[in-house]
C-alpha positions as CSV (number, residue, x, y, z in Angstrom):
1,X,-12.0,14.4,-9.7
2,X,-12.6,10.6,-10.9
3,X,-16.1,9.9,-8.9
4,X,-15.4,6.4,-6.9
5,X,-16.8,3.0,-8.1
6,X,-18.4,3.0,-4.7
7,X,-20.0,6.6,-4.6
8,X,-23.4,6.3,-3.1
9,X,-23.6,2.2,-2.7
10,X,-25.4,0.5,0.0
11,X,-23.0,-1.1,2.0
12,X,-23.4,-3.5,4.8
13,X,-20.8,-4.9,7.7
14,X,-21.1,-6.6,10.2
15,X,-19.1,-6.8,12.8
16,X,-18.4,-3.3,11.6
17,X,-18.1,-1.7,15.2
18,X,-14.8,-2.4,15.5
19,X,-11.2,-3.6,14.5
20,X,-10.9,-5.1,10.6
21,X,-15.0,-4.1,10.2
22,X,-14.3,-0.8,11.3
23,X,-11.7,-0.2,9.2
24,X,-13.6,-1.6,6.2
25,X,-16.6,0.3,6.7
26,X,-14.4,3.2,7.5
27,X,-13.0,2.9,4.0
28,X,-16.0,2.1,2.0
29,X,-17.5,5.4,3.9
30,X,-14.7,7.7,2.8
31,X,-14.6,6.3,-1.0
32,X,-18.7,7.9,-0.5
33,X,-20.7,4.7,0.3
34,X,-23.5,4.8,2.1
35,X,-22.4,2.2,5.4
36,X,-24.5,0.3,7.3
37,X,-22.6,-1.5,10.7
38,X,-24.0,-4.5,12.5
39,X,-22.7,-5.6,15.4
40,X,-23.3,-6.9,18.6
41,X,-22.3,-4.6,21.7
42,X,-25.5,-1.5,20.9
43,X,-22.1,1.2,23.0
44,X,-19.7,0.2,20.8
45,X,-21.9,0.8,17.7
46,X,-23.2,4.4,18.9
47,X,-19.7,5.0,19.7
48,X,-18.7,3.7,16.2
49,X,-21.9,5.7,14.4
50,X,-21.1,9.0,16.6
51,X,-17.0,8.8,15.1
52,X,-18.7,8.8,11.6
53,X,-20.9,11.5,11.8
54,X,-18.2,13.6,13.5
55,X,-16.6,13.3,9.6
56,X,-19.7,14.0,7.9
57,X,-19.7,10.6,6.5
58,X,-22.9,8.2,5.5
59,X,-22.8,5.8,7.6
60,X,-25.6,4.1,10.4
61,X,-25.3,1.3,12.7
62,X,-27.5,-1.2,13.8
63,X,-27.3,-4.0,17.3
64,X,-27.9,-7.3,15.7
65,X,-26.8,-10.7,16.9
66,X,-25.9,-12.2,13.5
67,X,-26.5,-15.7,15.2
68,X,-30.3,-15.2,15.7
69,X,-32.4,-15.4,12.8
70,X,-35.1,-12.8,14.0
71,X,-32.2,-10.1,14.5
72,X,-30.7,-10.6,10.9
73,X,-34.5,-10.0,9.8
74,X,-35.0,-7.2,11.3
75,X,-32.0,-5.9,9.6
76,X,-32.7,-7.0,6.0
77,X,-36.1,-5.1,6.9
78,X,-34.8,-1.9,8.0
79,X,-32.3,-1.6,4.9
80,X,-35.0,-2.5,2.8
81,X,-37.2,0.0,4.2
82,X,-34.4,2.7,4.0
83,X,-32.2,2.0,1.0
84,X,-34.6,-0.5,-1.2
85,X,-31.2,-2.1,-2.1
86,X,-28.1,-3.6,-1.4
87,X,-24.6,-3.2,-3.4
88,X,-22.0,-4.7,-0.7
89,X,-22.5,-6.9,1.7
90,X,-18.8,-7.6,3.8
91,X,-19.1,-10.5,6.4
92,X,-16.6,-9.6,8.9
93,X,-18.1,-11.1,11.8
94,X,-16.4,-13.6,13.5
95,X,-13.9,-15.0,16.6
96,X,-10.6,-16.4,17.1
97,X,-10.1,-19.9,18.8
98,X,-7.7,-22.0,20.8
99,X,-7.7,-25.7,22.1
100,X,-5.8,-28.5,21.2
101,X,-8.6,-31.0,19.1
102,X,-8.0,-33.8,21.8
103,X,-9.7,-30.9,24.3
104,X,-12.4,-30.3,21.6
105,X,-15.7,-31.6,21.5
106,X,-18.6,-31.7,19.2
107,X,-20.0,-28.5,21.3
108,X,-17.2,-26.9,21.1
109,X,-16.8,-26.6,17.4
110,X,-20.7,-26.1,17.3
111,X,-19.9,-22.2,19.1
112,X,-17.1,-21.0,16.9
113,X,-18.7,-22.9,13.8
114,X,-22.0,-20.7,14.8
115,X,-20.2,-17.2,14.5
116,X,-17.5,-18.3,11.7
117,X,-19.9,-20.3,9.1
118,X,-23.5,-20.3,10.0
119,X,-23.7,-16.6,11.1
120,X,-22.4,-15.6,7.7
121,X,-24.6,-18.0,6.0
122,X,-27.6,-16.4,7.8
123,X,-26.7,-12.9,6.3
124,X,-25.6,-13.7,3.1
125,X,-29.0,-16.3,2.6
126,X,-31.0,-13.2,3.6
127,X,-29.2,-10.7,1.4
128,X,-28.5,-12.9,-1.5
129,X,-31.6,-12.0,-3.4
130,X,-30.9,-8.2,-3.5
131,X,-27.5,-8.6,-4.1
132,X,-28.5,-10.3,-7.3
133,X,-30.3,-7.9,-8.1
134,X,-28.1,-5.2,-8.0
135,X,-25.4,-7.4,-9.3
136,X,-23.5,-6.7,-6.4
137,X,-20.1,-7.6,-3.8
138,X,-19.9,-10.0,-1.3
139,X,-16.5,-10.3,0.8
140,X,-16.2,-13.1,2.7
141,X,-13.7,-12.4,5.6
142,X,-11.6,-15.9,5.9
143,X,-8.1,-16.5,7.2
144,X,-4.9,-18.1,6.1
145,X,-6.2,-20.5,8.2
146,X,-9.1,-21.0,5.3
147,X,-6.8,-22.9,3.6
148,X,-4.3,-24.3,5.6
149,X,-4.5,-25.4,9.7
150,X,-2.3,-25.3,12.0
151,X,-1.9,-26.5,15.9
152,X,-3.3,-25.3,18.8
153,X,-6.2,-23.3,17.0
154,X,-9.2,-25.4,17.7
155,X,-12.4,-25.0,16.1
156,X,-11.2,-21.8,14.3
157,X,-9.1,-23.4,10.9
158,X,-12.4,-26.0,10.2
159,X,-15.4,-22.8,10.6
160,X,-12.4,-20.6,8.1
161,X,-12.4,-24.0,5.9
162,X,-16.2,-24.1,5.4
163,X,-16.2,-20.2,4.4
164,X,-14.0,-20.8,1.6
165,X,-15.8,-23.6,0.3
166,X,-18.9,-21.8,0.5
167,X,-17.4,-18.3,-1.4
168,X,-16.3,-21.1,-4.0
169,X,-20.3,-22.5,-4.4
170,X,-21.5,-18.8,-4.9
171,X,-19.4,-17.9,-7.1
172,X,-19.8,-20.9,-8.9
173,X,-23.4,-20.7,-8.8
174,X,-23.8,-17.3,-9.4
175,X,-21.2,-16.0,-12.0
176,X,-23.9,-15.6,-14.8
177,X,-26.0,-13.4,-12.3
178,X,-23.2,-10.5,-11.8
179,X,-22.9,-11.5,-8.6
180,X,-19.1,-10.3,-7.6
181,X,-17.6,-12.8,-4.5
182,X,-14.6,-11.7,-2.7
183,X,-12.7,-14.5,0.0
184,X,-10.4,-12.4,1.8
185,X,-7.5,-14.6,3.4
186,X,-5.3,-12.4,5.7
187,X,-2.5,-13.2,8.0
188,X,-2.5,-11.6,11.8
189,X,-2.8,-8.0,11.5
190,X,-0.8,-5.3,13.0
191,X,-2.4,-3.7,16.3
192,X,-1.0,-0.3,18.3
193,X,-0.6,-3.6,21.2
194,X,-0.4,-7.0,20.1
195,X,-3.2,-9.4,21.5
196,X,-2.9,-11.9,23.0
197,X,-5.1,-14.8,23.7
198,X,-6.1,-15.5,27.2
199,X,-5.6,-19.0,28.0
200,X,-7.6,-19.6,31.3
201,X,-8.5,-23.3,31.3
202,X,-6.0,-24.0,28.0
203,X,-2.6,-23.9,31.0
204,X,-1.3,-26.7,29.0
205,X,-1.1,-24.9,25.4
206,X,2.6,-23.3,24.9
207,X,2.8,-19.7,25.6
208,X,3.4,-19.4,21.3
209,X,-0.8,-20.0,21.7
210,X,-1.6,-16.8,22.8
211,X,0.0,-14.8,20.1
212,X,-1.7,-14.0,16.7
213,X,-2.2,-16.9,14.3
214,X,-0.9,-19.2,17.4
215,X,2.7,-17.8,16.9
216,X,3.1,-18.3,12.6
217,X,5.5,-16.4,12.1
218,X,4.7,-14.1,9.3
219,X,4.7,-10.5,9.4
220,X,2.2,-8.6,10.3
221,X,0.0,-7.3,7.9
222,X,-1.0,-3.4,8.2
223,X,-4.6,-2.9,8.4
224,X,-5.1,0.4,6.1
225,X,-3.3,-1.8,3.4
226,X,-5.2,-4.6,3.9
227,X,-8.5,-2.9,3.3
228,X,-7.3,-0.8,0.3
229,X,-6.3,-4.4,-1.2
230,X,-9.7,-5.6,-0.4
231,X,-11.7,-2.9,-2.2
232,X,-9.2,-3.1,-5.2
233,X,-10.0,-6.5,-5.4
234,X,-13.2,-6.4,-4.7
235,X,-14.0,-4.0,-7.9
236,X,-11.9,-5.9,-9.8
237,X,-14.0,-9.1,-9.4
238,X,-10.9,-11.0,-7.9
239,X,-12.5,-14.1,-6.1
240,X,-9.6,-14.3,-3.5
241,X,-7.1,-12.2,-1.7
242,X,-4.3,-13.8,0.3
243,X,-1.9,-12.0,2.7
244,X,1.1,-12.1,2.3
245,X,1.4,-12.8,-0.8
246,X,4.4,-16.0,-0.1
247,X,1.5,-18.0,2.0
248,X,0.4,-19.1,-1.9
249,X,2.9,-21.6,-2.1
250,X,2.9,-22.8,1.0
251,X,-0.7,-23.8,0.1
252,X,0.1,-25.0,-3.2
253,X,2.6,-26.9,-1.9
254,X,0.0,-28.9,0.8
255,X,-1.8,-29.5,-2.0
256,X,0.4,-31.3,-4.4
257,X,2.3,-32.8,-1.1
258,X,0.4,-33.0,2.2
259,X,3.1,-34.5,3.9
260,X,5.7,-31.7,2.6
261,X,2.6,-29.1,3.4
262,X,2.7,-30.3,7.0
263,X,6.4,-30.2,7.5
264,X,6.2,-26.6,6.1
265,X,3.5,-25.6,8.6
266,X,5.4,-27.0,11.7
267,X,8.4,-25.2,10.7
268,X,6.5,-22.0,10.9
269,X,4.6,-21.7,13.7
């Protein structure tokens, strides 16, 4: 049997304790990585650990608040101490948002911009230097909403904007070192029960608000296929991955046109 590109690379995720991080540590795990998770709730990640070893798969999980610098310290210590190394690392971390911008204040952008953007910058500032060194991955997890807002969203398209633009820089800046970056733009993904947004305080939004992506309508994309599309790409060297695959000229489009690129978004949402 073909031994996998990934067999016996340090991985990192965080917000690997659940939903798209789980899947994508689940996958990097089965294809014989060795998985680290880091995630907030310390249940969710014994819970998620425990799953693992039931399998008899490599994998080890760690409570860290990826918005504290201390924590993400900590963490570059312990896999430094245990692995000396790291091959992957796959910032999944993040939230969702909702508010319409005339409800959003300078504050309010500051919370979901300090999950979204700075979080991620934290981890990948802290990893960088033994990622160049092993001339390894980085996937940054954005949205189609990294390249194109929409209404009702809030904070959420802005913190997705500044993760693009800063996979772009490293890349840019880091080509000649090996260094491999991945920005991962998906559409909502399909869930055994849809969910929905709670809008307590946000009465005024239209019921469309609570659904995925603020109601684009898009299908939805299934999660196993979206994380075998993100370690093909990823060993590739691709530097994006957009889902589905028709979103491209709608952001095309909002580039040459911006007027036409509105009209289009309106229309589907």
């Amino acid at each position: 049997m073909k031994k996998s590109y990934w067999q016996q690379k340090v991985v990192l995720v965080t917000g690997g304790s659940s939903g798209l991080g789980l899947e994508i540590a689940s996958a990097f795990a089965e294809k014989g990585a060795r998985v680290i998770i880091a995630a907030l709730e310390k249940d969710a990640v014994e819970a998620a650990v425990r799953t693992f070893q039931e399998k008899s798969l490599d994998v080890m999980g760690f409570q860290v608040n990826v918005c504290l610098d201390e924590d993400v310290e900590r963490l570059k210590s312990e896999i430094m101490a245990r692995f000396g190394r790291l091959d992957v690392l796959a910032n999944v971390a993040g939230r969702t948002d909702r508010g319409k911008m005339i409800q959003c204040d300078a504050g309010h952008f500051a919370k979901t911009m300090d999950l979204n953007f700075i979080a991620l910058v934290r981890v990948t500032h802290a990893f960088l230097p033994m990622l160049l060194e092993s001339r390894g991955h980085i996937i940054n997890i954005g949205s189609l909403a990294s390249k194109s807002a929409s209404r009702w969203t809030g904070a959420y398209p802005a913190s997705k904007h500044a993760v693009a633009a800063y996979s772009q820089q490293l890349r840019l800046e880091h080509k000649e070192d090996g260094l491999k970056v991945l920005l991962v733009c998906p559409g909502p993904i399909q869930r055994e029960t849809e969910r929905l947004y709670p809008l307590e305080g946000l009465e005024d939004l239209p019921e469309s608000a609570r659904r995925p992506g603020a109601g684009v309508k898009v299908s939805r994309i299934s999660p196993q296929m979206l994380v075998s599309a993100i370690l093909d790409a990823s060993e590739k060297g691709k530097v994006e991955l957009i889902l589905p695959k028709k979103a491209r000229l709608l952001f095309t489009i909002s580039q040459i046109c911006p007027k036409l690129g509105d009209w289009l978004v309106l229309k589907n949402t």
